[in-house]
gemmi code that builds the backbone of each chain (N, CA, C; Angstrom):
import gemmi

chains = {
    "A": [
        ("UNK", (94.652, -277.391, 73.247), (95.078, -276.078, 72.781), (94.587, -275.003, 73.754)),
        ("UNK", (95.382, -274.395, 73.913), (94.958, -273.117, 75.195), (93.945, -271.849, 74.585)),
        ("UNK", (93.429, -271.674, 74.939), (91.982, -270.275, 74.738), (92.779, -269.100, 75.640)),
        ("UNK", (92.493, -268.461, 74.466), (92.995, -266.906, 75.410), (92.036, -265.780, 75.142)),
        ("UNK", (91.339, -265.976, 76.775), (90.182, -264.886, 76.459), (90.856, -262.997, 76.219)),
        ("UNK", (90.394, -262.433, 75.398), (90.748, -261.124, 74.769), (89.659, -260.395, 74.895)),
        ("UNK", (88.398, -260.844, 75.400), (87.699, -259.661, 75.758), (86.743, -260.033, 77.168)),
        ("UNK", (86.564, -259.377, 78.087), (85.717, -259.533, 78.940), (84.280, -259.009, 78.575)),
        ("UNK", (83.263, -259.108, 79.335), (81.818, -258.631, 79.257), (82.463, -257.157, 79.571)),
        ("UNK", (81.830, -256.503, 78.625), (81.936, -255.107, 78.546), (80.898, -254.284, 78.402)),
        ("UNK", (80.619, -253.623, 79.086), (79.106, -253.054, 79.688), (78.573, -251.618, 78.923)),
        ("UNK", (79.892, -250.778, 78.917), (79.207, -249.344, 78.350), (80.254, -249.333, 77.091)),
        ("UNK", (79.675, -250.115, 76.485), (80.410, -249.699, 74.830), (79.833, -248.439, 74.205)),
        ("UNK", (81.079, -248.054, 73.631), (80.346, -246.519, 72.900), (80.754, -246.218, 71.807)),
        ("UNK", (81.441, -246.661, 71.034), (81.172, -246.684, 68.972), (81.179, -247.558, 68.865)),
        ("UNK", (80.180, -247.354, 67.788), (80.237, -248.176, 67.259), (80.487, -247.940, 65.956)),
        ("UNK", (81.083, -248.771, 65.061), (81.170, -247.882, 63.587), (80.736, -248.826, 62.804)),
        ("UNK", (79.703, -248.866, 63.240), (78.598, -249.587, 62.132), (77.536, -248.707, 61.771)),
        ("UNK", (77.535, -247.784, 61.050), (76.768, -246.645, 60.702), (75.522, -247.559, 60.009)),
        ("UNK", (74.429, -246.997, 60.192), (72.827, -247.125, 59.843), (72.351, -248.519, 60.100)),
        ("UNK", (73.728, -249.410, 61.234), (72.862, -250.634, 61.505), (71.487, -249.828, 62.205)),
        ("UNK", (70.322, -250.967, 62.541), (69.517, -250.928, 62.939), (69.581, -251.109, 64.308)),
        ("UNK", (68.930, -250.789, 64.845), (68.294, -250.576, 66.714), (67.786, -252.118, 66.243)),
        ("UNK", (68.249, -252.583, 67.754), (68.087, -253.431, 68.051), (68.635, -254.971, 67.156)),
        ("UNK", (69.334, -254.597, 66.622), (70.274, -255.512, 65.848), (71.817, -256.083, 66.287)),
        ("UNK", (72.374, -256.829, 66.174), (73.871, -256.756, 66.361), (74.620, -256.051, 65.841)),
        ("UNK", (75.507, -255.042, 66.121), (76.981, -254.838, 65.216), (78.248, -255.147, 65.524)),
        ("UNK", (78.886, -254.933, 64.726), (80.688, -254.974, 65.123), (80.872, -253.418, 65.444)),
        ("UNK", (81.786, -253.955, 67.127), (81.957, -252.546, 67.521), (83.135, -252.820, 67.893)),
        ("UNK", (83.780, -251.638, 68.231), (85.423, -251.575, 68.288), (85.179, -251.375, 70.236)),
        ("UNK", (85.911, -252.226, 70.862), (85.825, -251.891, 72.126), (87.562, -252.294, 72.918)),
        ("UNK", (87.946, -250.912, 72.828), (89.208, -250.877, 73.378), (90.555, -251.189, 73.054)),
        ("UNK", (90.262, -251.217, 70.806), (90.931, -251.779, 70.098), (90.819, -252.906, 69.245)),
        ("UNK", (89.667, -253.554, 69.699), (89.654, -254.995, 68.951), (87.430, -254.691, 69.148)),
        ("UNK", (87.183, -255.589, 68.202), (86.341, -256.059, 67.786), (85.045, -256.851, 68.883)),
        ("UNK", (84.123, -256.947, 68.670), (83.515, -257.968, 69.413), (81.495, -257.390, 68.782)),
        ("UNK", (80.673, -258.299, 69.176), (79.367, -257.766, 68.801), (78.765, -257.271, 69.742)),
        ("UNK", (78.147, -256.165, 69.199), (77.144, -255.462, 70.247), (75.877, -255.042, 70.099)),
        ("UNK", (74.531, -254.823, 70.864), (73.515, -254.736, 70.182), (73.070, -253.331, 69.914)),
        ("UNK", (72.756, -252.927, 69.211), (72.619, -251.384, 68.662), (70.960, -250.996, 69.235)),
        ("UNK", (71.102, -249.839, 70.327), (70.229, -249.707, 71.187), (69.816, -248.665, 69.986)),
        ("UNK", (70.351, -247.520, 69.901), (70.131, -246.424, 69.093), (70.598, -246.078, 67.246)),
        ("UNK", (69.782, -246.136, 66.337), (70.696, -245.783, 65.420), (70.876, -244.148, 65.160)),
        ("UNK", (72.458, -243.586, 64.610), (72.305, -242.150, 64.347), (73.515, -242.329, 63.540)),
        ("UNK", (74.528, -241.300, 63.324), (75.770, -241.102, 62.866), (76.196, -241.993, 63.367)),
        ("UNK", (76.741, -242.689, 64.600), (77.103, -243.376, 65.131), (76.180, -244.142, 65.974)),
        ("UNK", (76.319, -245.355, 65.886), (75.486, -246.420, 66.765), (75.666, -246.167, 67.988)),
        ("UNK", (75.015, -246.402, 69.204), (75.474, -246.585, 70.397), (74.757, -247.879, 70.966)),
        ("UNK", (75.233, -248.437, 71.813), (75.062, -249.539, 72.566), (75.373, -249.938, 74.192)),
        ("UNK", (74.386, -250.442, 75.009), (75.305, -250.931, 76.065), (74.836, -252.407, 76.271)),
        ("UNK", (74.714, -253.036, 75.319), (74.948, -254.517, 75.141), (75.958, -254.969, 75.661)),
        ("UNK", (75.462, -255.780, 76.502), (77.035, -256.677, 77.289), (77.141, -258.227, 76.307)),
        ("UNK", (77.937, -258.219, 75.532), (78.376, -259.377, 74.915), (78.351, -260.618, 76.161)),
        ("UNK", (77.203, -261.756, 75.207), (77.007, -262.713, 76.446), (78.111, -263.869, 76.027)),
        ("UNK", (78.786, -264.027, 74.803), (79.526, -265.053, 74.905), (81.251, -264.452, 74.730)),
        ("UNK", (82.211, -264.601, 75.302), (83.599, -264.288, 75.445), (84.428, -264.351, 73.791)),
        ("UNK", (85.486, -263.487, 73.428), (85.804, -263.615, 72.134), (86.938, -264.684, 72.813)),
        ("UNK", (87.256, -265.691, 71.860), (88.863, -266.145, 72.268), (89.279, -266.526, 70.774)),
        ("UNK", (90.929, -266.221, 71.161), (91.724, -266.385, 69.780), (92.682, -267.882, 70.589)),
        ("UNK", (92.974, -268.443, 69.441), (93.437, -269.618, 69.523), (94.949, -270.055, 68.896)),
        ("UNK", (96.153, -270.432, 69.631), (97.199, -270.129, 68.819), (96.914, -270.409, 67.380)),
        ("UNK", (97.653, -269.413, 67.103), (98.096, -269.468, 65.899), (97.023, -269.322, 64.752)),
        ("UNK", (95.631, -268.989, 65.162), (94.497, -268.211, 64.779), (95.118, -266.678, 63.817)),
        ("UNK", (94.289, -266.678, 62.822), (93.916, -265.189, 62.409), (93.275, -264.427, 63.025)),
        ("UNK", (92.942, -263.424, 63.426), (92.431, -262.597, 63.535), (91.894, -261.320, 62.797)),
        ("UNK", (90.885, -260.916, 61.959), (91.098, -259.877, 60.838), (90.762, -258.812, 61.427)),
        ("UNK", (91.155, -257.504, 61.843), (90.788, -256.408, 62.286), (91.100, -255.124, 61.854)),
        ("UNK", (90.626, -253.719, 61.724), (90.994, -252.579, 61.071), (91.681, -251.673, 62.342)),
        ("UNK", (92.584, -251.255, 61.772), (92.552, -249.773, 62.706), (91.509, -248.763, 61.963)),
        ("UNK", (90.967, -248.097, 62.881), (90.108, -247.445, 62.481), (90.458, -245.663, 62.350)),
        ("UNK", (91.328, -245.578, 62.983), (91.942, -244.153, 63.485), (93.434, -244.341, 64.216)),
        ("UNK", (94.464, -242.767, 63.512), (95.579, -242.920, 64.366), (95.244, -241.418, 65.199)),
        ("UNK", (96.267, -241.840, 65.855), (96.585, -240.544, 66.837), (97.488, -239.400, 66.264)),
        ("UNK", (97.471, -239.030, 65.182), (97.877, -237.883, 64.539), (97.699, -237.856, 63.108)),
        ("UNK", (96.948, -238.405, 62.483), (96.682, -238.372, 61.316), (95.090, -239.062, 60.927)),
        ("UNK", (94.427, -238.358, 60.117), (93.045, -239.217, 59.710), (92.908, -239.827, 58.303)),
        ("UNK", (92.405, -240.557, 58.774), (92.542, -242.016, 57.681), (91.587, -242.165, 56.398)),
        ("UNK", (91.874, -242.282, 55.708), (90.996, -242.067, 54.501), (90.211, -243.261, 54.448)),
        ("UNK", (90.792, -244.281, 54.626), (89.909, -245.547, 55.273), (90.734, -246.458, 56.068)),
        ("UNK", (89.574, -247.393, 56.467), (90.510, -248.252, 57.909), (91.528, -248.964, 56.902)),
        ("UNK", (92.482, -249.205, 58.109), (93.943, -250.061, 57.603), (93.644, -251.372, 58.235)),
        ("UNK", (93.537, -252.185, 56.954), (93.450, -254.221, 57.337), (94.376, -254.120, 58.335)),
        ("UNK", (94.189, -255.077, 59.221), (95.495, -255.606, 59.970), (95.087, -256.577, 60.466)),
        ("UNK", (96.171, -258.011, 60.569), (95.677, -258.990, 61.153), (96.402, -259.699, 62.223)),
        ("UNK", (95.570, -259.840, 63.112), (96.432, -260.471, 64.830), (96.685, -261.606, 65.071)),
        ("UNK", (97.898, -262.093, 65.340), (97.540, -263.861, 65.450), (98.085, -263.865, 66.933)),
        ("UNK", (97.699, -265.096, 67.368), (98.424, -265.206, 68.477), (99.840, -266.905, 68.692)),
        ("UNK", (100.415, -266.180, 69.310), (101.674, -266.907, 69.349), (102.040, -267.794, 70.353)),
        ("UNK", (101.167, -267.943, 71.169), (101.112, -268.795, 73.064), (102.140, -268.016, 73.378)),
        ("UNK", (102.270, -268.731, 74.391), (103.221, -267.753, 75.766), (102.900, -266.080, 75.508)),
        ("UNK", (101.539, -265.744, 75.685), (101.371, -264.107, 76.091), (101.712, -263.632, 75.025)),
        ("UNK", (101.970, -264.435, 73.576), (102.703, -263.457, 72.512), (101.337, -263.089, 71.353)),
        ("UNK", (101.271, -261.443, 71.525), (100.257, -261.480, 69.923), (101.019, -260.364, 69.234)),
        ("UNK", (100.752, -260.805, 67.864), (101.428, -259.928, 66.643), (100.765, -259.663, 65.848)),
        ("UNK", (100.593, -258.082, 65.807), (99.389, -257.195, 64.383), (100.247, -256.999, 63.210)),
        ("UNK", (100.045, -257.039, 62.413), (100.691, -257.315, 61.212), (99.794, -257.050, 60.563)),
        ("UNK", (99.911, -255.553, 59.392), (99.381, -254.977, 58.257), (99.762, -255.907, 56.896)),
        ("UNK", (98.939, -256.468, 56.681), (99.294, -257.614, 55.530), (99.508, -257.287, 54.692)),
        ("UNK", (100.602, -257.792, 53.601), (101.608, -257.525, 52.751), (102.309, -256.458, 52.647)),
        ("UNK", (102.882, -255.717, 53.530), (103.864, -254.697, 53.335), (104.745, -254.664, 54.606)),
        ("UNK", (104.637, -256.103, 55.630), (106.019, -255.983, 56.537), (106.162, -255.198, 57.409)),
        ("UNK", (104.731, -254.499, 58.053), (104.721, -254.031, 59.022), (104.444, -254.741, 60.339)),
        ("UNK", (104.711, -254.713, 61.297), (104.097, -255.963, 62.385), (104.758, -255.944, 63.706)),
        ("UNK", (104.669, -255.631, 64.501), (104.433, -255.776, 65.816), (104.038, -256.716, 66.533)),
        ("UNK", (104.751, -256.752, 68.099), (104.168, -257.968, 68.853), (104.318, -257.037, 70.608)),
        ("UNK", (103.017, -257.916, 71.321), (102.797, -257.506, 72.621), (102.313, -258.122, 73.056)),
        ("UNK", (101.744, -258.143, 74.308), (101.113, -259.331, 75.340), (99.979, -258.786, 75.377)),
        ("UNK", (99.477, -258.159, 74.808), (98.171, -258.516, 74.021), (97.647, -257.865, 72.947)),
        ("UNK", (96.479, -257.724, 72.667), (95.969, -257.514, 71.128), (95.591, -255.957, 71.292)),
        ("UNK", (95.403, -255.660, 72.460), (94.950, -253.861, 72.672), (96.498, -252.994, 72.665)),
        ("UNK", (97.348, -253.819, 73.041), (98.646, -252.944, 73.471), (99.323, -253.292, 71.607)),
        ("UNK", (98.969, -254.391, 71.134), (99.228, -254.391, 70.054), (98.862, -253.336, 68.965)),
        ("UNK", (97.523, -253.239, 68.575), (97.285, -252.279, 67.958), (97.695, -250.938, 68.442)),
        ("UNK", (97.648, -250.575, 69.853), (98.092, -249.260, 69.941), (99.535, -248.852, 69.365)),
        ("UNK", (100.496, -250.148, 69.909), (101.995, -249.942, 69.044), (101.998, -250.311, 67.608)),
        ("UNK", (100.523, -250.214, 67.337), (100.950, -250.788, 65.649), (100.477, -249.036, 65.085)),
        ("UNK", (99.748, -248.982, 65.667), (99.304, -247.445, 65.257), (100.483, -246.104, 65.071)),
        ("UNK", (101.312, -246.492, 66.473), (102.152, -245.644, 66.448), (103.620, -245.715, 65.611)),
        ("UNK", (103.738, -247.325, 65.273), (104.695, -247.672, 64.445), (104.185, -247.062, 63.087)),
        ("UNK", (102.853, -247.513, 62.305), (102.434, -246.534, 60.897), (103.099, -245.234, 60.853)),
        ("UNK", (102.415, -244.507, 62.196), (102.311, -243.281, 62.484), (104.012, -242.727, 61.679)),
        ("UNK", (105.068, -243.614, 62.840), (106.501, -243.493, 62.519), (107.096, -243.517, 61.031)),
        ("UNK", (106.775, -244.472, 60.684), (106.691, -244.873, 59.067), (106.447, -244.270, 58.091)),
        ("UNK", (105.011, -243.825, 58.553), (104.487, -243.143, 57.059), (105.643, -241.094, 57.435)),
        ("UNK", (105.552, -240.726, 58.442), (106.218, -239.571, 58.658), (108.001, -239.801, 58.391)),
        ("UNK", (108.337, -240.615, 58.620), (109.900, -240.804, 58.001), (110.042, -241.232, 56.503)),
        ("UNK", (109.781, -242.105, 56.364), (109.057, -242.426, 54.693), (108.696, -241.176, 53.986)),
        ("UNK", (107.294, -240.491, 54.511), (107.246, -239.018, 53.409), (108.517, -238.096, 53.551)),
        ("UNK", (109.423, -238.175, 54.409), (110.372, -237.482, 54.308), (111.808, -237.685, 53.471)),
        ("UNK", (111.835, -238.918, 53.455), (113.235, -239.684, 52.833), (112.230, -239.934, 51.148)),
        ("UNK", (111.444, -239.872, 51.058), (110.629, -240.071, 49.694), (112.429, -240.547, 48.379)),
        ("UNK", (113.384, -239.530, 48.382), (114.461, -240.195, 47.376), (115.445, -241.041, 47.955)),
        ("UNK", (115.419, -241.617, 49.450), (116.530, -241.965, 49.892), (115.775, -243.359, 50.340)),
        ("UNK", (114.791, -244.158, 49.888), (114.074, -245.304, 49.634), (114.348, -245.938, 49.014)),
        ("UNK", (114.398, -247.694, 50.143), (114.491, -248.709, 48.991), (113.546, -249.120, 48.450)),
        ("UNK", (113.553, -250.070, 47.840), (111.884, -250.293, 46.963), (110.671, -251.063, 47.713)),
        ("UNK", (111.515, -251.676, 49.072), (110.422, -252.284, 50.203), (109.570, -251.112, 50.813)),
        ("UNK", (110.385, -250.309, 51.500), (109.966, -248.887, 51.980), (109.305, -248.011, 50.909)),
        ("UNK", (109.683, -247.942, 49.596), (108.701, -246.982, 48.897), (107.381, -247.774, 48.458)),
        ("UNK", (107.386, -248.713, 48.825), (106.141, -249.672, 48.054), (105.128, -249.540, 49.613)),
        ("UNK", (105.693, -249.946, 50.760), (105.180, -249.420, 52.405), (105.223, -247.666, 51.990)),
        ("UNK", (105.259, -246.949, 51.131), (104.994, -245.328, 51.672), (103.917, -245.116, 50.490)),
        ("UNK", (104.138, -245.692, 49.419), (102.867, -246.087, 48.443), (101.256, -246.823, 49.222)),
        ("UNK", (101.627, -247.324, 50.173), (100.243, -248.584, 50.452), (99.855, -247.157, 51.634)),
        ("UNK", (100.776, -246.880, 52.264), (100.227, -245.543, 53.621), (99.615, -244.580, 52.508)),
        ("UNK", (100.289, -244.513, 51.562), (99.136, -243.450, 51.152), (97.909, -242.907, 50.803)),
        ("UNK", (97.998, -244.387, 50.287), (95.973, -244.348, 50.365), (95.746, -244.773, 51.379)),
        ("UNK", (96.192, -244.847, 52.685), (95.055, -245.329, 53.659), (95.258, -243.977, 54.695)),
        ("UNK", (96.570, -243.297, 54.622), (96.621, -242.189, 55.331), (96.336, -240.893, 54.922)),
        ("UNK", (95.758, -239.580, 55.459), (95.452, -238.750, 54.890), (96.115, -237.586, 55.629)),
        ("UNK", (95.607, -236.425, 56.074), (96.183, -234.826, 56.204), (96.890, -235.476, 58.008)),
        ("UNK", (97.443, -234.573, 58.350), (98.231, -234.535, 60.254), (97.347, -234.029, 60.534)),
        ("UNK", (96.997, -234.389, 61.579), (95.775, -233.250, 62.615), (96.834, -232.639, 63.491)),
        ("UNK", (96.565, -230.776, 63.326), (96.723, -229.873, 63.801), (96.215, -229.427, 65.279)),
    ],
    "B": [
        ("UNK", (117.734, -260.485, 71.417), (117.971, -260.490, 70.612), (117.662, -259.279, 69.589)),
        ("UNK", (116.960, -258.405, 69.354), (116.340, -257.627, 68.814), (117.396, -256.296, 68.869)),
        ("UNK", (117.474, -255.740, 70.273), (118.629, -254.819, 70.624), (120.235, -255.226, 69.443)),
        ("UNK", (119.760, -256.554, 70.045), (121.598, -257.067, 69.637), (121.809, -256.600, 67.740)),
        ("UNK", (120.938, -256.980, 67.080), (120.639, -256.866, 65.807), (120.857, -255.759, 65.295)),
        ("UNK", (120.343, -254.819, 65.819), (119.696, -253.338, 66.049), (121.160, -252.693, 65.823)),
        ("UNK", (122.189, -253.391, 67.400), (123.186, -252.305, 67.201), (124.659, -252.952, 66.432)),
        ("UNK", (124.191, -254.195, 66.339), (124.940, -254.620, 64.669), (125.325, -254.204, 63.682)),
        ("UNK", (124.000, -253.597, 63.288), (123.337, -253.239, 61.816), (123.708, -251.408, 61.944)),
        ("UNK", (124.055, -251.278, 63.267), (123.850, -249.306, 63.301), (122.465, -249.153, 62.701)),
        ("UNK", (121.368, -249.011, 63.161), (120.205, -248.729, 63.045), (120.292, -247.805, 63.677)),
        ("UNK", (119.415, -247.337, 63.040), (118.307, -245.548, 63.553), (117.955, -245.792, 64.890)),
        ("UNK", (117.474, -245.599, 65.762), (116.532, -245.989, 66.709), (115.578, -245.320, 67.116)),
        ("UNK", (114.294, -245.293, 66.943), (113.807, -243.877, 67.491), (112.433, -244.413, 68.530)),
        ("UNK", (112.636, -243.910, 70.017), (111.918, -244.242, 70.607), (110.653, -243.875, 70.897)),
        ("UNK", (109.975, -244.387, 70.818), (108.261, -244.418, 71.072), (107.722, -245.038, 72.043)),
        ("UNK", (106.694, -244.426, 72.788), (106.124, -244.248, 74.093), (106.425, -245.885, 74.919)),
        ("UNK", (106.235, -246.890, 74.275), (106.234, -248.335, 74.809), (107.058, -249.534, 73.955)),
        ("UNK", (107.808, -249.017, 72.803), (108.885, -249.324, 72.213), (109.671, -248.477, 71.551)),
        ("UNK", (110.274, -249.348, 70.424), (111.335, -248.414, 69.594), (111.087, -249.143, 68.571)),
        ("UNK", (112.044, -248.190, 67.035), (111.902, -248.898, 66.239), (113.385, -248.676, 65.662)),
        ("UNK", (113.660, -249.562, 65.192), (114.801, -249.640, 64.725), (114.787, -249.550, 62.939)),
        ("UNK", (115.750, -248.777, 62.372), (115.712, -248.315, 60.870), (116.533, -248.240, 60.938)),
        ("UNK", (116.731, -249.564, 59.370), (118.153, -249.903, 58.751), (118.376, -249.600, 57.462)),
        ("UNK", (119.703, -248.900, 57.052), (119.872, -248.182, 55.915), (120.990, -248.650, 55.629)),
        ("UNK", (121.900, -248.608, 54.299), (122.370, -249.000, 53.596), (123.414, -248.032, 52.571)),
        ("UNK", (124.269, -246.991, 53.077), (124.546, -246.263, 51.405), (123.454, -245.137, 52.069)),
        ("UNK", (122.944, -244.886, 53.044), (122.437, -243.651, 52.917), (120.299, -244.303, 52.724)),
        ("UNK", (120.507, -245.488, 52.263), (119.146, -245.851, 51.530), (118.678, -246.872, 52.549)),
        ("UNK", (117.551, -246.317, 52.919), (116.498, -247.369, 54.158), (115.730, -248.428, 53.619)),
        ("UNK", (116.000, -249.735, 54.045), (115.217, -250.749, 52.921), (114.626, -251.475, 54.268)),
        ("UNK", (114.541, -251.314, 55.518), (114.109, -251.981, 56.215), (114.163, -251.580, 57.997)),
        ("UNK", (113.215, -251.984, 58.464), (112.605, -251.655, 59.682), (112.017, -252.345, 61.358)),
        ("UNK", (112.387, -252.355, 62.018), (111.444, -253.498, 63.074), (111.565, -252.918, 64.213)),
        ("UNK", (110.607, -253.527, 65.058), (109.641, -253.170, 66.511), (110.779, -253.695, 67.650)),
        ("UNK", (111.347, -253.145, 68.562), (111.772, -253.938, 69.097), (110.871, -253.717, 70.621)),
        ("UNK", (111.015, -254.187, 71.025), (109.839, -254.506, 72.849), (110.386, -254.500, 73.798)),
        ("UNK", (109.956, -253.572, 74.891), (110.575, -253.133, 76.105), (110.378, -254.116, 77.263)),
        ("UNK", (111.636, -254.437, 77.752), (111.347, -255.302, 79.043), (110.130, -256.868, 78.853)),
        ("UNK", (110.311, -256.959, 77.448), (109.900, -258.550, 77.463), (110.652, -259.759, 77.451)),
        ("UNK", (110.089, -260.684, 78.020), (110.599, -261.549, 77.632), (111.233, -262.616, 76.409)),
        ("UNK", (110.421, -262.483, 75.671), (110.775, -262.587, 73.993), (111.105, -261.474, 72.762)),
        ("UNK", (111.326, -261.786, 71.690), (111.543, -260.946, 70.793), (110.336, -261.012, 69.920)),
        ("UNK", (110.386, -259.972, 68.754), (109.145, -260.220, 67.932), (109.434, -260.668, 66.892)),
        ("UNK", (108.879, -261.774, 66.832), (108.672, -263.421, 66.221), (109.129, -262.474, 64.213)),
        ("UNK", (108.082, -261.326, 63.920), (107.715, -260.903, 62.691), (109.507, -260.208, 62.718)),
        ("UNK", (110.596, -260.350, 63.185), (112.336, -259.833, 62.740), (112.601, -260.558, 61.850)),
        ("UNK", (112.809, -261.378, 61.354), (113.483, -262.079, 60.523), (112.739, -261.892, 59.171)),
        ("UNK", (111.072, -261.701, 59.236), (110.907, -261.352, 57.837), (111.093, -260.304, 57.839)),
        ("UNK", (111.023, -258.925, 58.820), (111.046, -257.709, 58.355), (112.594, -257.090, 58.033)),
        ("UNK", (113.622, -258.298, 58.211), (115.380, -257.804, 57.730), (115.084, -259.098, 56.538)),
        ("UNK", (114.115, -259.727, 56.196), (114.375, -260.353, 55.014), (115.362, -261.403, 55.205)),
        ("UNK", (115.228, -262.136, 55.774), (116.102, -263.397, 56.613), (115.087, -264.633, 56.941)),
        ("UNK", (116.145, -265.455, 57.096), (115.498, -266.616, 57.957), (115.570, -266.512, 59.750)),
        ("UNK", (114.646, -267.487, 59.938), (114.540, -266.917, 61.571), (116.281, -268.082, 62.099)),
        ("UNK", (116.770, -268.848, 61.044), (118.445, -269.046, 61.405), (119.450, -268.432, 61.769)),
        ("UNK", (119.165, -267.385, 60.249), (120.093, -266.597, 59.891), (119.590, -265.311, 61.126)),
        ("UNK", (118.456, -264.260, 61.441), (118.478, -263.723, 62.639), (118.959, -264.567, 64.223)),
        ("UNK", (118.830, -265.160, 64.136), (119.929, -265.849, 65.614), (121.304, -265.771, 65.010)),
        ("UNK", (121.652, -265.875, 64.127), (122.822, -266.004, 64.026), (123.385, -264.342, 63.647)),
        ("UNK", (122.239, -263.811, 63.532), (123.040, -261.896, 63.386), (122.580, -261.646, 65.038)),
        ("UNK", (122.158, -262.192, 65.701), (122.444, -262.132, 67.460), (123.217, -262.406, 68.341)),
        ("UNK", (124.193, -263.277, 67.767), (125.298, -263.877, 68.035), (126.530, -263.386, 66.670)),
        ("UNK", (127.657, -263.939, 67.128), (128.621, -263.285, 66.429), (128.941, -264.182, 64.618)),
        ("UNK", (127.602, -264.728, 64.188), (128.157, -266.014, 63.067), (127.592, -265.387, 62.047)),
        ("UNK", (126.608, -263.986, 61.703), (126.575, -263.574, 61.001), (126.907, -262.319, 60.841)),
        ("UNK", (127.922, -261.777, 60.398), (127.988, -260.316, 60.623), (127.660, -259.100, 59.846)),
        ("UNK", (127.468, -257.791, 59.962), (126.963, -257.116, 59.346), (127.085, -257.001, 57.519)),
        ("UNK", (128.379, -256.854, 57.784), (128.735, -257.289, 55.957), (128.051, -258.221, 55.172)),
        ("UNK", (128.383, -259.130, 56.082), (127.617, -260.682, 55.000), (126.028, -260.629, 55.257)),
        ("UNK", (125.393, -259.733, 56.079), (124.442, -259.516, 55.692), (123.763, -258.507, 54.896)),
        ("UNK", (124.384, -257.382, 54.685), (124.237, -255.879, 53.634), (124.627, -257.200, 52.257)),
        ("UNK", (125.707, -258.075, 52.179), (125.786, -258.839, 51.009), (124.622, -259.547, 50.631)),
        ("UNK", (123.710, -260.550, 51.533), (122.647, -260.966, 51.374), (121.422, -259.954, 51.053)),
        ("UNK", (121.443, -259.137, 51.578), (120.632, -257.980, 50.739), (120.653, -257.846, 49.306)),
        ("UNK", (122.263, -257.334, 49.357), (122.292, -257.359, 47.798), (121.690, -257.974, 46.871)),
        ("UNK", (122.209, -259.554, 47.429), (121.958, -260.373, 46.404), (120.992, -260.622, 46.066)),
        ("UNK", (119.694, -260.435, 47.438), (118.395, -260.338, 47.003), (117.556, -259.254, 46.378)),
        ("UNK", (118.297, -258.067, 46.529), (117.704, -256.670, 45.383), (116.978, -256.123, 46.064)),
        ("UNK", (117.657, -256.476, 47.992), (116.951, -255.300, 48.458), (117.678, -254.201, 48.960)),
        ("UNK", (119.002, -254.169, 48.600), (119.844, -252.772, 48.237), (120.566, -253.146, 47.302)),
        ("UNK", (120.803, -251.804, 46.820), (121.640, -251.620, 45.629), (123.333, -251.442, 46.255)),
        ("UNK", (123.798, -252.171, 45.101), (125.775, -252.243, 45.505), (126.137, -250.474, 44.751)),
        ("UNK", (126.272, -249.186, 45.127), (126.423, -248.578, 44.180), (127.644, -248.147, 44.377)),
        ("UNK", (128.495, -248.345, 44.862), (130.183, -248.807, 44.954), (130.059, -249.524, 43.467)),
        ("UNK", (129.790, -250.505, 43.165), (130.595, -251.056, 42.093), (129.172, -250.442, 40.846)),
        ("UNK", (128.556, -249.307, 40.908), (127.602, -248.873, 39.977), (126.178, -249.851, 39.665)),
        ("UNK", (126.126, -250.782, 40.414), (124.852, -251.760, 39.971), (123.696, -251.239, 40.476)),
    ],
}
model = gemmi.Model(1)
for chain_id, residues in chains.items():
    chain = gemmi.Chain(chain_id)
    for i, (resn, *xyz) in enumerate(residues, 1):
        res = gemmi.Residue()
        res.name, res.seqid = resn, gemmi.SeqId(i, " ")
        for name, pos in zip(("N", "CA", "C"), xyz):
            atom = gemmi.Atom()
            atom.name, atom.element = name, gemmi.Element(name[0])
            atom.pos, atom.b_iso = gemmi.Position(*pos), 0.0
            res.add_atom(atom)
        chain.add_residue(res)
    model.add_chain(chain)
structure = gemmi.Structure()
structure.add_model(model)
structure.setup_entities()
């Protein structure tokens, strides 16, 4: 079965959003879209770290992957949105917000989430607009964005 | 394949920075949606559940053996649009 490394040693990680881990502990930190552990040099509002992850993440076809978006690019989130990555061999990975039929695919898991972000983004703003001209797949997807999406940033 | 579907169905299309998305409506009423991918080599695998199909039946709305009708009919029948021509 083929290994597909998805993250390299990454040197100056900088959120972490593991709020009040401890210094000198591991956390889950978001580095460049996806996930991986890092060691928490400092604790504050935000962790910081420049732990270089000594062992490589790899996803394996046809693996889960469980990961959040944590933030979009025009709207703030009332909390992270599940999403989960699998991979497909031949260069194929697909983020997919579980149970509501959102999902995307790219040649890899960073370009993934970014087009998964911007697909929500699309969604939840056409959706609040058609609110009576919805079928019941789409109003049940503008129901689930709503608790996870909150105000447009101005 | 994805394009082909897309302009089958007369979908929406609305482009975004490194794809598009395609939005399919019905009577005025949007029951469904998908990613399509720029300059790849494949399509995205997640089309066929997001038009509510089999991944058969999407090859075959890529080619000329399923056509738009008989698929707005398969909708129907599954209750993911409403017929409101005949009031249902």
């Amino acid at each position: 079965m083929n290994k597909i490394t998805i993250i390299s040693t990454a040197t100056n990680i900088s959120y972490v959003p593991a709020m009040g881990q401890e210094a000198g502990f591991d956390a889950r930190v978001c580095v460049g879209g996806f996930y991986t552990q890092a060691r928490v040099i400092r604790q504050n509002r935000y962790a910081y770290s420049n732990y270089t992850p000594q062992k490589p993440f790899f996803l394996t076809e046809n693996e889960e992957l469980s990961l959040a978006l944590t933030s979009l690019p025009n709207f703030a989130l009332k909390k992270e949105i599940p999403v989960l990555v699998t991979y497909h061999g031949n260069g194929d990975f697909c983020a997919e917000i579980a149970g509501i039929d959102i999902s995307i695919a790219a040649d890899s898991i960073g370009d993934c989430l970014k087009m998964l972000k911007e697909y929500v983004e699309s969604v939840y703003r056409r959706y609040s607009a058609k609110r009576d001209a919805l079928g019941k797949g789409p109003r049940r997807q503008l129901e689930f964005l709503e608790a996870y999406i909150g105000q447009e940033r101005r | 394949m994805a394009k082909l579907i897309a302009k089958k169905l007369e979908a929406d299309i609305e482009a975004k920075k490194e794809h598009d998305i395609a939005y399919i409506s019905y009577n005025g009423e949007e029951f469904a949606h998908f990613g399509i991918r720029r300059g790849s080599h494949s399509d995205h695998p997640y089309i066929p559940k997001q038009l509510h199909i089999s991944e058969t039946e999407a090859v075959q709305m890529g080619s000329c053996l399923l056509s738009k009708d008989e698929y707005f009919k398969k909708m129907m029948a599954k209750g993911h649009i409403s017929d409101d021509e005949n009031g249902s």
